[in-house]
PASEBA-1860 file (N, C-alpha, C; in nm, 3 decimals):
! residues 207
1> XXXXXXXX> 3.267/0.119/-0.234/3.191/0.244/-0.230/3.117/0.262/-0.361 ~ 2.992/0.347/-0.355/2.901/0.310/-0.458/2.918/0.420/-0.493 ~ 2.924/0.517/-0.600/2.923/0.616/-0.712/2.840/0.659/-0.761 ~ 2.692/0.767/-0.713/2.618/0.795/-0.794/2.638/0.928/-0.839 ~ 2.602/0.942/-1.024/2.677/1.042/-1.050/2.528/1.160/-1.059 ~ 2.617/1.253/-1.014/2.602/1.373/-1.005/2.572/1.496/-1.132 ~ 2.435/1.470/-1.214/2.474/1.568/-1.344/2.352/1.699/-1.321 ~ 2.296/1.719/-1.203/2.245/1.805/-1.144/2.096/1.769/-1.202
9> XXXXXXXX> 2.074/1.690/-1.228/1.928/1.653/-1.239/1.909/1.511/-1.161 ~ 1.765/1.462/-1.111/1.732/1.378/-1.036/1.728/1.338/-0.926 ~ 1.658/1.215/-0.882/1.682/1.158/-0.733/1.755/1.122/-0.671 ~ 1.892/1.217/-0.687/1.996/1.179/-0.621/1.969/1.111/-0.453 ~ 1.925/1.211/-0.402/1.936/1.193/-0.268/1.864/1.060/-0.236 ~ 1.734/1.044/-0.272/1.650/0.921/-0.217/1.717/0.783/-0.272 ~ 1.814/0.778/-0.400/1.923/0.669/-0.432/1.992/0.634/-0.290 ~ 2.050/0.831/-0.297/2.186/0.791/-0.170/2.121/0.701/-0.088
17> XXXXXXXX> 2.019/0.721/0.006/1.946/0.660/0.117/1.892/0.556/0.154 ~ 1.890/0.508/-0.060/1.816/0.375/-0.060/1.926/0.241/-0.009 ~ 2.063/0.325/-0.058/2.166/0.204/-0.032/2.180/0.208/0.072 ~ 2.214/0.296/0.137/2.238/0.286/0.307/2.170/0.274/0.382 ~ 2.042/0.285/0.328/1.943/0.216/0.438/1.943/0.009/0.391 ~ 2.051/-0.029/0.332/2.033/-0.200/0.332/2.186/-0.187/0.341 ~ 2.265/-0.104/0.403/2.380/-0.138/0.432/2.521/-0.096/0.364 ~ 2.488/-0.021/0.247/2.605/-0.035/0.135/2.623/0.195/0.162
25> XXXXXXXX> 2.780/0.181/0.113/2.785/0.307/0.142/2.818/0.357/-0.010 ~ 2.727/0.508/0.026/2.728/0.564/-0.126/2.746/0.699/-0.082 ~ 2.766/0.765/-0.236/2.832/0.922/-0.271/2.732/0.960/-0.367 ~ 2.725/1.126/-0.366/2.650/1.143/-0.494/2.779/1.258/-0.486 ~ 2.842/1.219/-0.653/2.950/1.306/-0.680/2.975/1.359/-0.805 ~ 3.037/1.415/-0.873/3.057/1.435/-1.009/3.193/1.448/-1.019 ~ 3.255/1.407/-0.898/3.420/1.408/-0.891/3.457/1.299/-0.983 ~ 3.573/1.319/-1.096/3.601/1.194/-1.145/3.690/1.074/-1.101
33> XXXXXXXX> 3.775/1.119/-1.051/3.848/1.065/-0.931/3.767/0.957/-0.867 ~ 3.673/0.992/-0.794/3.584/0.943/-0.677/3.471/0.855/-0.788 ~ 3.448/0.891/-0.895/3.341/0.783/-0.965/3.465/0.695/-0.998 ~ 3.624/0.696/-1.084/3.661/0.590/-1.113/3.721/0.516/-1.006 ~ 3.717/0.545/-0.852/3.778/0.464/-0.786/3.653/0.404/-0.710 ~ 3.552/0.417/-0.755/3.426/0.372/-0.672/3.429/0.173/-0.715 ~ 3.354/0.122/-0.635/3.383/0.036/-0.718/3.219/-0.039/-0.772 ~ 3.127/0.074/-0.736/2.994/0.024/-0.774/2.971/0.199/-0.881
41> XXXXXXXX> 2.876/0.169/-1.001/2.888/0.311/-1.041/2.649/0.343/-1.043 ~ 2.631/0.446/-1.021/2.503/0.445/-1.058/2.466/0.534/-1.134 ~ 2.377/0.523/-1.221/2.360/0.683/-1.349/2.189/0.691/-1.305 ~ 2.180/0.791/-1.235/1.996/0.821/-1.191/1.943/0.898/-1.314 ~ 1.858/0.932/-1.214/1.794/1.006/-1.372/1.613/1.063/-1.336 ~ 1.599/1.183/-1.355/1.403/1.258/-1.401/1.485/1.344/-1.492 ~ 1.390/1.351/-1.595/1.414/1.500/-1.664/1.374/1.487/-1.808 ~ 1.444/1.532/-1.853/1.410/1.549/-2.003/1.558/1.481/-2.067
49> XXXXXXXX> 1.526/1.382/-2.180/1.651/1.306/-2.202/1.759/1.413/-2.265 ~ 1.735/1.485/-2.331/1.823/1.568/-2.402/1.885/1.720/-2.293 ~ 1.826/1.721/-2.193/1.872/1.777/-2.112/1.966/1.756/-2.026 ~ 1.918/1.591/-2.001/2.036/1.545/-1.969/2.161/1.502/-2.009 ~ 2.144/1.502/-2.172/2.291/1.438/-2.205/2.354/1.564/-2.234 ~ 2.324/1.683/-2.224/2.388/1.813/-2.259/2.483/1.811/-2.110 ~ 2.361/1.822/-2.003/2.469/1.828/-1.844/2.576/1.706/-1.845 ~ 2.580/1.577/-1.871/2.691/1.495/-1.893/2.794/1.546/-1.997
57> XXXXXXXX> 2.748/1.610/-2.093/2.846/1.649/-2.155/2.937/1.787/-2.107 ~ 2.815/1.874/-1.998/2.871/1.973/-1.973/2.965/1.976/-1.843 ~ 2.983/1.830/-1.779/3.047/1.828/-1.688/3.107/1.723/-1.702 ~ 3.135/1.710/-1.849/3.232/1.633/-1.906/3.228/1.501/-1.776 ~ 3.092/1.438/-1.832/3.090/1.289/-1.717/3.118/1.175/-1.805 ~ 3.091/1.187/-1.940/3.041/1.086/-2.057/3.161/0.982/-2.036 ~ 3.298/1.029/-2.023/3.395/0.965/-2.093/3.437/0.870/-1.940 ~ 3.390/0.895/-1.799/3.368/0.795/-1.681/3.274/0.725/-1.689
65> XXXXXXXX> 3.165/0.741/-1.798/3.065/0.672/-1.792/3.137/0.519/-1.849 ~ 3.123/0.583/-1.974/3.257/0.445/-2.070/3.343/0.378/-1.963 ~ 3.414/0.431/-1.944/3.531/0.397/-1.850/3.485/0.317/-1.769 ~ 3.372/0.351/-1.622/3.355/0.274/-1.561/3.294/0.155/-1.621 ~ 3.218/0.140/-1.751/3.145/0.036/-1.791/3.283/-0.108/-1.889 ~ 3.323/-0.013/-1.949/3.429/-0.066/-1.965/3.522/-0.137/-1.886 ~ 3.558/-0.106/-1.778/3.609/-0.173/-1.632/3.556/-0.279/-1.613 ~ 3.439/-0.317/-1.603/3.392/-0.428/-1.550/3.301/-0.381/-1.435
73> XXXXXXXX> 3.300/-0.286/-1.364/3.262/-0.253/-1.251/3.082/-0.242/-1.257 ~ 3.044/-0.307/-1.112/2.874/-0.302/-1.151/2.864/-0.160/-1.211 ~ 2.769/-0.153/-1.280/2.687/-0.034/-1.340/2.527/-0.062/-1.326 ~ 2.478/0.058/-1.259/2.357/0.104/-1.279/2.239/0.142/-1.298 ~ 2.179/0.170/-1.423/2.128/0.286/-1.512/1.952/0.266/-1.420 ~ 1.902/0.390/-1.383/1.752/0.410/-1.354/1.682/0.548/-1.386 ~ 1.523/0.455/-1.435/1.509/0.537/-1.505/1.561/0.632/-1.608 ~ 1.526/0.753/-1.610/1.608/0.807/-1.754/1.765/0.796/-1.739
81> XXXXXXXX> 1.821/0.749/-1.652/1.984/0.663/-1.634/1.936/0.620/-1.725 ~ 1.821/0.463/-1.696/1.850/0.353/-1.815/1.782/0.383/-1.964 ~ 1.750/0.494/-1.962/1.748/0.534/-2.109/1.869/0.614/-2.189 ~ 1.912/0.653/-2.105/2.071/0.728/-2.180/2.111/0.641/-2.228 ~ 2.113/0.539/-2.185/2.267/0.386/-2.194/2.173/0.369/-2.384 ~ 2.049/0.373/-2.426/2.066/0.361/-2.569/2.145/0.427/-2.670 ~ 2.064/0.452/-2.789/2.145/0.481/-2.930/2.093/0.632/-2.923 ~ 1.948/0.658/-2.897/1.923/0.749/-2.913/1.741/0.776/-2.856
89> XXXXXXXX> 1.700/0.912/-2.854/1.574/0.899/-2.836/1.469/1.033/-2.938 ~ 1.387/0.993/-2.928/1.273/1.056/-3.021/1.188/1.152/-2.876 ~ 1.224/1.171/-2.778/1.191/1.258/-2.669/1.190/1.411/-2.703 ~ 1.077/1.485/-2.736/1.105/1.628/-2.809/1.204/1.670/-2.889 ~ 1.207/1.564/-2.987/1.285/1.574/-3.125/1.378/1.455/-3.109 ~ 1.473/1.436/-3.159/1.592/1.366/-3.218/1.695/1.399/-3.126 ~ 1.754/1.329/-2.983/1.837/1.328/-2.964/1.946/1.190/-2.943 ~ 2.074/1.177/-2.965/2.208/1.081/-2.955/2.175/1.020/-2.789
97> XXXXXXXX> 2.200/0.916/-2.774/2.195/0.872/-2.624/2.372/0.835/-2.602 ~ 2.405/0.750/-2.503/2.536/0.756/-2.491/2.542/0.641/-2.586 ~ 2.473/0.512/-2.649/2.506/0.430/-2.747/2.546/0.306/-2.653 ~ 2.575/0.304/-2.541/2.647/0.148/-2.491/2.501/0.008/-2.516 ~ 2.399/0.048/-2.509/2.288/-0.022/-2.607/2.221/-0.004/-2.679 ~ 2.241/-0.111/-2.790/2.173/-0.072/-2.929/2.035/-0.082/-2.901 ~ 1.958/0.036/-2.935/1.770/0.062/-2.898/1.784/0.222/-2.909 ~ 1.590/0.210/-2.921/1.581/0.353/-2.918/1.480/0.375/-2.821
105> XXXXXXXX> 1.460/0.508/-2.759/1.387/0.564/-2.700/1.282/0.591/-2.752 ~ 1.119/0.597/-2.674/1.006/0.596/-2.779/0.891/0.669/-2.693 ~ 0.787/0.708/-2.674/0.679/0.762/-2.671/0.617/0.649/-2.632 ~ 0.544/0.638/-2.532/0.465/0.569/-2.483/0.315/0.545/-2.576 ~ 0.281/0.482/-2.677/0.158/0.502/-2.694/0.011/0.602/-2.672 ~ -0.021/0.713/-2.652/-0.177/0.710/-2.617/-0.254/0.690/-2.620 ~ -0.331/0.654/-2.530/-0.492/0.536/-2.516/-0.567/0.616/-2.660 ~ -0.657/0.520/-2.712/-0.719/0.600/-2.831/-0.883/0.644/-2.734
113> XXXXXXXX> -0.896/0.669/-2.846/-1.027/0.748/-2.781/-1.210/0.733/-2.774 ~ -1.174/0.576/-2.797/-1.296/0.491/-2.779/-1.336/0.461/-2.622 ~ -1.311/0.482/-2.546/-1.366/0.530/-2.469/-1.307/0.381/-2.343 ~ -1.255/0.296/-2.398/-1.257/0.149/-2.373/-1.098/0.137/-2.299 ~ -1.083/0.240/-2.300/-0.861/0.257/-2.296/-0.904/0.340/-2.113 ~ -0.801/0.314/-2.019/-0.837/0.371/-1.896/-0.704/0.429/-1.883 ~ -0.589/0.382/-1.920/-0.455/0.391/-1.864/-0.386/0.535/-1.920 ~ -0.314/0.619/-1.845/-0.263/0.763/-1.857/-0.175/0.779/-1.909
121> XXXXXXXX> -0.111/0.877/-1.942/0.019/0.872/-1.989/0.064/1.064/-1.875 ~ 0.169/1.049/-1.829/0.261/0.953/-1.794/0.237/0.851/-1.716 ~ 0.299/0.695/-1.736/0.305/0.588/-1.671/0.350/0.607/-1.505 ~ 0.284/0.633/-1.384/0.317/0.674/-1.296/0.247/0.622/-1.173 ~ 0.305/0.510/-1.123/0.229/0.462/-0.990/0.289/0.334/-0.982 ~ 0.251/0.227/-0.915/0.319/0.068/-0.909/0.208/0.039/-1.016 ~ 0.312/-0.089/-1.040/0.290/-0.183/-1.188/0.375/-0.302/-1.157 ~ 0.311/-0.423/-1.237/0.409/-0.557/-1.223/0.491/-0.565/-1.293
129> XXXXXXXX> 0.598/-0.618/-1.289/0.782/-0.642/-1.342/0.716/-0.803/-1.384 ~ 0.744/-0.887/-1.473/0.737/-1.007/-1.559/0.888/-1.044/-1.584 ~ 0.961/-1.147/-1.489/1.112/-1.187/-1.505/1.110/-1.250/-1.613 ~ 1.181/-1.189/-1.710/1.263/-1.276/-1.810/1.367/-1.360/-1.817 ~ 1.484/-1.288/-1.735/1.611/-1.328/-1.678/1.662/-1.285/-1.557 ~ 1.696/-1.405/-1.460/1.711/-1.351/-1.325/1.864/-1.251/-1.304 ~ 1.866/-1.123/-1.348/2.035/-1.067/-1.363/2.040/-1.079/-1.222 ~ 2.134/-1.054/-1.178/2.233/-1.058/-1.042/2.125/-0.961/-0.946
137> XXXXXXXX> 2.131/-0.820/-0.946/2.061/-0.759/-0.860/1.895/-0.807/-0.867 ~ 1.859/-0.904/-0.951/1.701/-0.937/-0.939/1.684/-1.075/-0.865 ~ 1.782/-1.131/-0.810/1.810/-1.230/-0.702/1.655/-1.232/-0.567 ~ 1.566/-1.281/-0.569/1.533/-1.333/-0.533/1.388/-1.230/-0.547 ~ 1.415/-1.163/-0.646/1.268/-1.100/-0.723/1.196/-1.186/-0.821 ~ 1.050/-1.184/-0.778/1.000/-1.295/-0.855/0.873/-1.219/-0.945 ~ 0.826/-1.274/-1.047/0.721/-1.233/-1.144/0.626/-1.142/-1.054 ~ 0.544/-1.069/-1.153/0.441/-0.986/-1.020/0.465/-0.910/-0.911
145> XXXXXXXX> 0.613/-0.896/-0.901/0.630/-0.792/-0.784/0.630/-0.701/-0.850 ~ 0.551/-0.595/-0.750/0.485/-0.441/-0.801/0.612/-0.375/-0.755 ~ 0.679/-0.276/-0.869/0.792/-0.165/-0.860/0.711/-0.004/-0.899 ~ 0.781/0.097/-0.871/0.708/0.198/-0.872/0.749/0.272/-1.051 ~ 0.678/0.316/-1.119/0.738/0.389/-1.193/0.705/0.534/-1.221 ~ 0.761/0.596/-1.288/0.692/0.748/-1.367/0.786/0.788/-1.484 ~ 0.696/0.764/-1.569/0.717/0.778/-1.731/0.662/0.778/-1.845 ~ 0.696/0.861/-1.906/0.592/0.875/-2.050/0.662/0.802/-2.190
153> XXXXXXXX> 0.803/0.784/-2.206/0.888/0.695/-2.286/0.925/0.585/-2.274 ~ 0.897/0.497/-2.357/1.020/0.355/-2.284/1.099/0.317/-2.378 ~ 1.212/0.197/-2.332/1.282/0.187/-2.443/1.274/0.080/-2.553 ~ 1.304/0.074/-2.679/1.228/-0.030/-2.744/1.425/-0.099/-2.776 ~ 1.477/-0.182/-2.711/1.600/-0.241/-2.737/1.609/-0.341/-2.889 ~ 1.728/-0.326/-2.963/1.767/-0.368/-3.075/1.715/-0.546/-3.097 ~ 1.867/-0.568/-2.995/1.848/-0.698/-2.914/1.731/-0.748/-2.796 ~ 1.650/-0.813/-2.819/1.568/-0.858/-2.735/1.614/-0.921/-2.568
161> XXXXXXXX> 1.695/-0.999/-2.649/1.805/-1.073/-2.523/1.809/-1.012/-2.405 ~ 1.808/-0.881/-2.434/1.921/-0.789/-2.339/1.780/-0.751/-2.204 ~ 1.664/-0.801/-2.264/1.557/-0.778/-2.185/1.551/-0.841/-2.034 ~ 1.549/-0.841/-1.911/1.556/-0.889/-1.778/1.422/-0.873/-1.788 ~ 1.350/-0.768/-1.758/1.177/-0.776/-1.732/1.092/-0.666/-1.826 ~ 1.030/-0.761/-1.835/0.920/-0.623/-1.899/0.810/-0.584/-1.825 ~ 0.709/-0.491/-1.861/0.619/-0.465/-1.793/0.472/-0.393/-1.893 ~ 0.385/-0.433/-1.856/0.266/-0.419/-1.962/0.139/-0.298/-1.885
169> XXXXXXXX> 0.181/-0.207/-2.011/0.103/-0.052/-2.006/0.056/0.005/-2.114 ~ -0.022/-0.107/-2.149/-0.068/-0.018/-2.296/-0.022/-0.077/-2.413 ~ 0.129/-0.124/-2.384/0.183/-0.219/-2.473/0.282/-0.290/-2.380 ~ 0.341/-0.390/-2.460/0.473/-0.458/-2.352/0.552/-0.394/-2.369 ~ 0.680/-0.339/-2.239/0.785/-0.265/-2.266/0.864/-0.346/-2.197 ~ 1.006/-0.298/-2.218/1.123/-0.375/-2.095/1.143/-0.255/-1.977 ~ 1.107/-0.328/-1.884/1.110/-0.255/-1.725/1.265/-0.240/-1.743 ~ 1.347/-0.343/-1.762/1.505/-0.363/-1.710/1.536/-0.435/-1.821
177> XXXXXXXX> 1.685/-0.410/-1.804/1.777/-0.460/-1.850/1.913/-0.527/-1.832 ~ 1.989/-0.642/-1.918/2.056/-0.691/-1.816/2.143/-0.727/-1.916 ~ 2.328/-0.669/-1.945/2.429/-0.685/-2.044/2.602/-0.700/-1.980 ~ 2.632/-0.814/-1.956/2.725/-0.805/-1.877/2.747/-0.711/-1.756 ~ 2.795/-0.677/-1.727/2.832/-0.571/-1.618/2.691/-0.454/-1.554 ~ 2.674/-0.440/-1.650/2.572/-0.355/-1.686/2.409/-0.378/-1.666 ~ 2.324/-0.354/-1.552/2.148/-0.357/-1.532/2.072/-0.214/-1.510 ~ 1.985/-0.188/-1.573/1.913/-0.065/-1.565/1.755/-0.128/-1.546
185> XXXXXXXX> 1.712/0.009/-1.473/1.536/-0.040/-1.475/1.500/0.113/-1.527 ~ 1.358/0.096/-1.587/1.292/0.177/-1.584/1.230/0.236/-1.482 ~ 1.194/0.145/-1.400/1.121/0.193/-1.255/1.187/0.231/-1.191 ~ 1.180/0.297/-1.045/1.261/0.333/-0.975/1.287/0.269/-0.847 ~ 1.397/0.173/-0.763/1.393/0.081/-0.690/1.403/0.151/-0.550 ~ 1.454/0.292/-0.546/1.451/0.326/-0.448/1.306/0.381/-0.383 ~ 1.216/0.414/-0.476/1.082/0.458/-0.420/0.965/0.244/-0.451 ~ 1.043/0.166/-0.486/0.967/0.082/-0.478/0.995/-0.005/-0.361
193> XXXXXXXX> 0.967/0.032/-0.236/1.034/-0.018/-0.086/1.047/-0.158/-0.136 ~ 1.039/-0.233/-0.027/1.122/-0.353/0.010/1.171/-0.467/-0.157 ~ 1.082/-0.447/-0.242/1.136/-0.522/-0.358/1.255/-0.450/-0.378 ~ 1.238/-0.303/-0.449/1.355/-0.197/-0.468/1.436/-0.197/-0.391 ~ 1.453/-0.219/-0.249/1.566/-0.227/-0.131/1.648/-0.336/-0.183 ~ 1.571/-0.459/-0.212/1.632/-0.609/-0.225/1.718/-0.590/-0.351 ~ 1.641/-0.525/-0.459/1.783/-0.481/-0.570/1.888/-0.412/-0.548 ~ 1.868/-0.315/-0.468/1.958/-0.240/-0.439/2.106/-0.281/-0.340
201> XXXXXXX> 2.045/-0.367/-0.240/2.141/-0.427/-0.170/2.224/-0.578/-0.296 ~ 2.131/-0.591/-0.392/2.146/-0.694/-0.452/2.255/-0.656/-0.574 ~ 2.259/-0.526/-0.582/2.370/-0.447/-0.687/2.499/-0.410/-0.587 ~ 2.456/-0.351/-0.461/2.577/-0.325/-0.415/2.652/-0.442/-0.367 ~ 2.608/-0.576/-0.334/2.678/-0.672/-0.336/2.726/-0.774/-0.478 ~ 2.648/-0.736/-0.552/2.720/-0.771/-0.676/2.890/-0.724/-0.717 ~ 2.950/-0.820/-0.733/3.103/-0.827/-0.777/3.156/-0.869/-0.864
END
């Protein structure tokens, strides 16, 4: 059973739907019980980063977050999910992220104003994913498949390594990420149909 947690912000629901529509059964819960006996965990995510780590803290989720990652158990992270999992972010000031990867959160560039720059900020529509490393849920995703995103931050990681795909908007960023146990995207797999389905079934069968 798959575990998506519940911190009252995001796409919960269109997650829930994404798994069970390729077969895998999921919860959106904030029960702790029910996230540590899950045996898949997911951390979603829209909002404002510092908003969100206040509701994890205010429903005391932080310390299942650890836990489940610590376990071994697949993990996760989308979208601003996979920006929590850094050190910290520069998102309307200075806020702590949960730290399980060393990086920071950053501001997307803005086009300058020569007239020669076309691209928006926020980053919001399909865009190509560039495989670095094939992690487990990117099983049979190949370079150039268009994923959906919407975002104005990305993350700039410590370690390079830890990069699965990047994606180029202005500058190169990492779409995903990939650290033992642990894969996050920036994009969102449940609104990026059939590629996003194929991860998704491709995490919940991950073991």
């Amino acid at each position: 059973m798959i575990a998506i947690i519940d911190y009252g912000m995001g796409n919960l629901r269109s997650v829930q739907k994404g798994f069970e529509c390729v077969g895998h059964e999921a919860v959106v819960t904030r029960d702790l019980p029910v996230i540590d006996r899950a045996s898949h965990v997911v951390l979603p995510g829209v909002g404002a980063f510092g908003d969100c780590m206040d509701n994890l803290a205010r429903f005391e989720l932080m310390d299942v977050i650890y836990r489940s990652i610590a376990s071994g158990k697949p993990f996760l992270g989308i979208c601003l999910g996979f920006q929590l999992l850094f050190s910290e972010s520069e998102e309307f000031g200075y806020h702590q992220g949960l730290g399980i990867l060393a990086g920071k959160v950053k501001a997307i560039p803005r086009p300058s104003d020569d007239g020669e720059t076309s691209f928006k900020i926020p980053h919001m529509g399909w865009n190509t994913i560039q495989v670095n490393t094939v992690a487990p849920p990117l099983r049979g995703i190949v370079t150039d498949s268009y994923v959906y995103f919407v975002h104005s931050y990305y993350v700039e990681p410590t370690d390079c390594a830890l990069v699965s795909t990047h994606t180029d908007y202005g500058i190169s960023f990492a779409s995903s990420v990939w650290k033992d146990n642990v894969f996050a995207t920036q994009w969102h797999p449940e609104k990026s149909q059939a590629v996003g389905l194929q991860v998704l079934k491709n995490f919940g069968d991950w073991q």
